[in-house]
MARBA-3410 file (N, C-alpha, C, O; in Angstrom, 1 decimal):
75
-4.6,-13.8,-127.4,-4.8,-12.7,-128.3,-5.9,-11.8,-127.7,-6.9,-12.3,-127.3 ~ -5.6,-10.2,-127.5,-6.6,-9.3,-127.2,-7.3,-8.8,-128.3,-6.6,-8.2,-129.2 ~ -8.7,-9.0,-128.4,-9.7,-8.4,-129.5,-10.6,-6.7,-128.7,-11.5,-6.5,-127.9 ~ -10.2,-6.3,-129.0,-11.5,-5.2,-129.2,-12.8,-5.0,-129.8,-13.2,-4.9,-131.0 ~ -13.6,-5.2,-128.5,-15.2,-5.7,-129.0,-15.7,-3.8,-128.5,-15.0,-2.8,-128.5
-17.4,-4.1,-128.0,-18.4,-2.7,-127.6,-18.1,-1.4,-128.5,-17.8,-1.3,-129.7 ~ -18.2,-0.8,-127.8,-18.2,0.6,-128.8,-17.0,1.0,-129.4,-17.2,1.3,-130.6 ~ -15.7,1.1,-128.9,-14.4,1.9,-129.8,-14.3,0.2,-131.1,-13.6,0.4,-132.1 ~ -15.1,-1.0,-131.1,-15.0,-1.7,-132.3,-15.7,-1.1,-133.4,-15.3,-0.7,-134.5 ~ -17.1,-1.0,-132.7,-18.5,-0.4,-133.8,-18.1,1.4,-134.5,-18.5,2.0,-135.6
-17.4,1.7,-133.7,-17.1,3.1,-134.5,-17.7,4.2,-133.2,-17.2,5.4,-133.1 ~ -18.9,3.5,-132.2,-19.6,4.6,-131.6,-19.1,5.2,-130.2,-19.8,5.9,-129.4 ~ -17.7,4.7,-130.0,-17.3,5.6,-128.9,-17.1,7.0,-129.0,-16.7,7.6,-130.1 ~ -17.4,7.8,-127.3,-16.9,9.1,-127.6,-15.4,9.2,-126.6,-14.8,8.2,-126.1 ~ -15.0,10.1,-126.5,-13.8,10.2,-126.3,-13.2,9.8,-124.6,-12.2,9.8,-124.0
-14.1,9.6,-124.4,-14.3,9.3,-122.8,-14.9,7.8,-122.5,-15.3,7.4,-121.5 ~ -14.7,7.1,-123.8,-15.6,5.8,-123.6,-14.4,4.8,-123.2,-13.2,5.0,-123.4 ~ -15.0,3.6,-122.6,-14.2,2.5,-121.6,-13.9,2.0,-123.0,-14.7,2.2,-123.8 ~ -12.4,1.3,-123.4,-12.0,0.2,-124.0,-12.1,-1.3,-123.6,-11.6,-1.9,-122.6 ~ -13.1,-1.7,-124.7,-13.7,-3.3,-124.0,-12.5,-4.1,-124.5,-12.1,-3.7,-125.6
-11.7,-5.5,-123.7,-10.6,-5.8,-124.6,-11.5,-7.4,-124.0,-12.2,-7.5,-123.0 ~ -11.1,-8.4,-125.0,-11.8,-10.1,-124.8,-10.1,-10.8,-124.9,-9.3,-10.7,-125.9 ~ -10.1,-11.1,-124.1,-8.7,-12.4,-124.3,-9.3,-13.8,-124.7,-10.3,-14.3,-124.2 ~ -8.6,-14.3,-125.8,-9.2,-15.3,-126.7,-7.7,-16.8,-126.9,-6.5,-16.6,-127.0 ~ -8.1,-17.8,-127.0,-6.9,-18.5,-127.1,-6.1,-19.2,-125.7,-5.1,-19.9,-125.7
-6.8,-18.8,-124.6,-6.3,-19.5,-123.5,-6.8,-20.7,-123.3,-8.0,-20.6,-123.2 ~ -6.2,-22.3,-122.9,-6.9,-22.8,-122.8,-6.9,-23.4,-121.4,-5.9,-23.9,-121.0 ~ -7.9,-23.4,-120.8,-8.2,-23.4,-119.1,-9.1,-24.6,-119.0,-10.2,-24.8,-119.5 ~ -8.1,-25.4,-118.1,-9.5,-26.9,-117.4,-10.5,-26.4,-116.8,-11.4,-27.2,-116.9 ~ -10.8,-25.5,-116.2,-11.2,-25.1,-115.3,-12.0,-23.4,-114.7,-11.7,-22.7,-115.7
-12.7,-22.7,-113.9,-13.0,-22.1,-113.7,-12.1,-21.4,-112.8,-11.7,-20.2,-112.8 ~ -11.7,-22.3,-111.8,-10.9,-21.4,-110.8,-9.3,-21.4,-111.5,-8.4,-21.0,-110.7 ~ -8.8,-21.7,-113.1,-8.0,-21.5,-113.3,-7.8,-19.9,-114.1,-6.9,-19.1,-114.1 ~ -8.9,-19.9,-114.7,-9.6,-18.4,-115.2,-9.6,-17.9,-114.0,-9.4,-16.7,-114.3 ~ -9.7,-17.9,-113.0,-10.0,-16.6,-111.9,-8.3,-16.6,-111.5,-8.0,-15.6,-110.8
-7.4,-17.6,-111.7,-6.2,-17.4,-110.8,-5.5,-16.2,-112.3,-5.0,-15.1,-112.2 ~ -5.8,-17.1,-113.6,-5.2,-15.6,-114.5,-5.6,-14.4,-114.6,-4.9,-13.4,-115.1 ~ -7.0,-14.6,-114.1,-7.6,-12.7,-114.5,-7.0,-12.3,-113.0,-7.2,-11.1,-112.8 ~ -6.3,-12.9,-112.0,-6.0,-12.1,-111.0,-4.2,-11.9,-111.0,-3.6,-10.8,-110.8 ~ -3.6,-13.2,-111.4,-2.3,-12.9,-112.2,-1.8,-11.7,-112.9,-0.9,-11.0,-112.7
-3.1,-11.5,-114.3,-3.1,-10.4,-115.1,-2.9,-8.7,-114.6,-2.2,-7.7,-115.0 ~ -4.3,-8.9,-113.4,-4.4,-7.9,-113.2,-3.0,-7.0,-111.8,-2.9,-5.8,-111.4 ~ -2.3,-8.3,-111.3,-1.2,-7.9,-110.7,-0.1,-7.4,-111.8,0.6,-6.4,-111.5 ~ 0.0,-7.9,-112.6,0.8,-7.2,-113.6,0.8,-6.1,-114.1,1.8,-5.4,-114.2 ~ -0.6,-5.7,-114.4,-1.0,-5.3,-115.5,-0.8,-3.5,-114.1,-0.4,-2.4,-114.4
-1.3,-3.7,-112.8,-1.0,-2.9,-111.7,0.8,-2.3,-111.5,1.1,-1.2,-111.3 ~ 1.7,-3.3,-111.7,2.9,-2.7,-112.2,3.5,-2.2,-113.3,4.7,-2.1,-113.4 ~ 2.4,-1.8,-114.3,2.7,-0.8,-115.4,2.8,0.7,-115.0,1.8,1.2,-114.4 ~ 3.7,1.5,-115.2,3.1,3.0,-115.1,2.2,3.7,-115.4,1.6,4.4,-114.7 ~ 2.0,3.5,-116.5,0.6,3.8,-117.1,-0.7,3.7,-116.6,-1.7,4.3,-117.1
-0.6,2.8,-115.5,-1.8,2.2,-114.7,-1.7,3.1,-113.5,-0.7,3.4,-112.8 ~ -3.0,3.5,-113.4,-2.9,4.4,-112.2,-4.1,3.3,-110.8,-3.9,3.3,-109.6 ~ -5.0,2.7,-111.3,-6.0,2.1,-111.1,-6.3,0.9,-111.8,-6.7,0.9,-113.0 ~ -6.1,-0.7,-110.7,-6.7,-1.4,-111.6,-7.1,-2.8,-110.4,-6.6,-3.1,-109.3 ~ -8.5,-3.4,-111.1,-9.4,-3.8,-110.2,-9.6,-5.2,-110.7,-10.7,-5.4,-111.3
-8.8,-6.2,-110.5,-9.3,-7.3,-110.8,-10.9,-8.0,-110.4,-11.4,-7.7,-109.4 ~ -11.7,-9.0,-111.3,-13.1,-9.2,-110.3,-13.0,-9.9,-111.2,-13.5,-9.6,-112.3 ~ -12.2,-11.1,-111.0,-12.7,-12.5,-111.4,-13.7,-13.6,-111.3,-14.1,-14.5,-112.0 ~ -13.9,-12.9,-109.8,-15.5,-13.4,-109.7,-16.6,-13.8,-110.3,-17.4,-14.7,-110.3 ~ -16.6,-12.3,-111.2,-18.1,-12.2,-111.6,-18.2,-13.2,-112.8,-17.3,-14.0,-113.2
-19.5,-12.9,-113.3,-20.1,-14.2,-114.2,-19.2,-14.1,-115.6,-18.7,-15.0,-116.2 ~ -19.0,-13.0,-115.9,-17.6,-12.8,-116.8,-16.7,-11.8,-116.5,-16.9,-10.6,-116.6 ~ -15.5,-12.7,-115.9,-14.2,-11.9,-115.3,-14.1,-11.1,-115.8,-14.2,-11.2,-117.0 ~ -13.6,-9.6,-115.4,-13.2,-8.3,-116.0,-11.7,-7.7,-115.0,-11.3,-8.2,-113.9 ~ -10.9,-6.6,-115.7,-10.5,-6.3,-115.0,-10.6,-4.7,-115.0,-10.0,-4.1,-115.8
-11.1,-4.2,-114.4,-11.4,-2.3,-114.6,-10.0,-1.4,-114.0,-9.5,-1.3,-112.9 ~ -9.6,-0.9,-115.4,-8.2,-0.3,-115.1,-8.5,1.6,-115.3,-9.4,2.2,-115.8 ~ -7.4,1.9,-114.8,-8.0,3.5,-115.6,-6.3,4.0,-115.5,-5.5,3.9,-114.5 ~ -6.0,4.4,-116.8,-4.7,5.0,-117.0,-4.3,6.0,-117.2,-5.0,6.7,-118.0 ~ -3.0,6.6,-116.7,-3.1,7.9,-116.6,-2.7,8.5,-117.8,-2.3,9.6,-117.9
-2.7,7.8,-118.6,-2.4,8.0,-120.2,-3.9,9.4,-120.7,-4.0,10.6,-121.0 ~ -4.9,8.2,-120.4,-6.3,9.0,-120.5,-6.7,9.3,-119.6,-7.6,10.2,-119.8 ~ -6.4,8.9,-118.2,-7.4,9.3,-117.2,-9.0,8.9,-117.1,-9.8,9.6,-116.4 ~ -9.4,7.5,-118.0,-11.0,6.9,-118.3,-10.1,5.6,-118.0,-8.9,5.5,-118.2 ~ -11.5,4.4,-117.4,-11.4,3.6,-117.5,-11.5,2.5,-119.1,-11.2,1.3,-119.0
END
């Protein structure tokens, strides 16, 4: 399940603000099994049209994936 948390939740985005999305409900043994889905996702998520840009970094201390679409042209 994707939640929307940061600013477009609270009401205080402006029109140019990033959409924060939290994937909730997965259940993972492991760390390096969270880094093989946020890089899974983010190959997918790279063969949408709508995706013009997208950066998986599962790495970091909390995996992200920074996409920017040509829908809005913002990440």
């Amino acid at each position: 399940m994707a939640v929307v948390y940061g600013s477009m939740a609270t009401g205080f985005a402006f029109e140019e603000s990033d959409l924060d999305l939290s994937l909730q409900g997965m259940k993972l043994d492991n760390r390096g099994e969270l880094d093989a889905r946020i890089e899974s996702l983010g190959k997918a998520l790279s063969s949408c049209k709508m995706v013009t840009q997208c950066q998986p970094i599962a790495t970091a201390r909390v995996p992200i994936i920074k996409l920017v679409s040509n829908e809005t042209n913002s990440e």
